[in-house]
N, C-alpha and C positions, 0 to 999 in steps of 0.2 A: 225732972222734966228737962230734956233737951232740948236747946233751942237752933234751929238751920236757920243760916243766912240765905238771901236771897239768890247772891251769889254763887253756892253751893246748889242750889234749887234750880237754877240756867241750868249751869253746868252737867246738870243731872236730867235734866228736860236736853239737851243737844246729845248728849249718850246716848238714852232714848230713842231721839230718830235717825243716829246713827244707823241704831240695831236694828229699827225697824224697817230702814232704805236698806239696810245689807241683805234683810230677810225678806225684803219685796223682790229685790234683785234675783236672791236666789231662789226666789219660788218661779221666776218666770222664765230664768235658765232650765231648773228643770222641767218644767211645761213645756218650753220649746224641746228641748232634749228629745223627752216623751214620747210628744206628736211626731217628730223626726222617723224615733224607732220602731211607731206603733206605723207609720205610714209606709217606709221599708220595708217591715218583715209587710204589711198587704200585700203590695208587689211584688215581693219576692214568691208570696205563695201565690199569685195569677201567673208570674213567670215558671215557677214552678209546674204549676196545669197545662199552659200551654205547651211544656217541654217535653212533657208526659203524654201530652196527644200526639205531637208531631212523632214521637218516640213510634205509637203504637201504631202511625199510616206510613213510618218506613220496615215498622216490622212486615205492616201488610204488603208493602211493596216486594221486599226482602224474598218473603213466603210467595209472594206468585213470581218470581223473578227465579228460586230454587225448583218450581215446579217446570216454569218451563223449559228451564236449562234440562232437569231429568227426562223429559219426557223428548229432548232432543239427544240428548246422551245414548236414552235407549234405541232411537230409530236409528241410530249411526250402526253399520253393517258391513261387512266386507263387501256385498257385490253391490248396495251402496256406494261405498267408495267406488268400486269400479267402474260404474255408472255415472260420475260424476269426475271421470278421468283421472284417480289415481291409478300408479302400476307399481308394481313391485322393484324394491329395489335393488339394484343388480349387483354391484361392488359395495360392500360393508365393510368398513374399516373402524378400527376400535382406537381409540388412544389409550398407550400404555402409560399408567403413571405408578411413581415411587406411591409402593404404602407407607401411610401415617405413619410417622414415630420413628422410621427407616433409618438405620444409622446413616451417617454423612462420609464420604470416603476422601481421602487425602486430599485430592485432585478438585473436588468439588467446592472445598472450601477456600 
């Protein structure tokens, strides 16, 4: 039979609540942690809905916004125009440019 001092027996009782304060600590760390990410990702998924709505009343806006541009598109007409005081235009002139790729000649460099 072994016998423990009392001394030994402290010592071992303040080990004890060491472990126990260290393991209280760290239960409450990750508890807060937890509630932290479980309360995040909530918001994130109502931020997420609501971005998703707004999303589909600018599609809607989009879709009548395309419609009426076409249906302006199509009523545009030459005597249209004319009636609205364009005229034809009298002097055309083009701008000539070098094609792409065009070697470069002495003078130019």
């Amino acid at each position: 039979m072994r016998f423990v001092s009392k001394k030994a027996i402290r010592k071992d009782g303040k080990h004890q609540k060491t472990v126990f304060w260290s393991l209280a600590c760290l239960l409450c760390i990750v508890t807060s942690l937890y509630v932290y990410l479980v309360n995040t990702a909530a918001w994130n998924g109502i931020r997420w809905k609501k971005a998703g709505q707004e999303v589909a009343q600018r599609a809607t806006q989009v879709s009548e916004l395309e419609t009426r541009y076409l249906s302006l598109k199509k009523s545009v007409t030459l005597s249209r125009a004319y009636a609205l005081g364009f005229e034809d235009a009298r002097a055309v002139r083009f701008i000539e440019t070098q094609k792409i790729g065009a070697v470069a000649r002495a003078t130019d460099i």
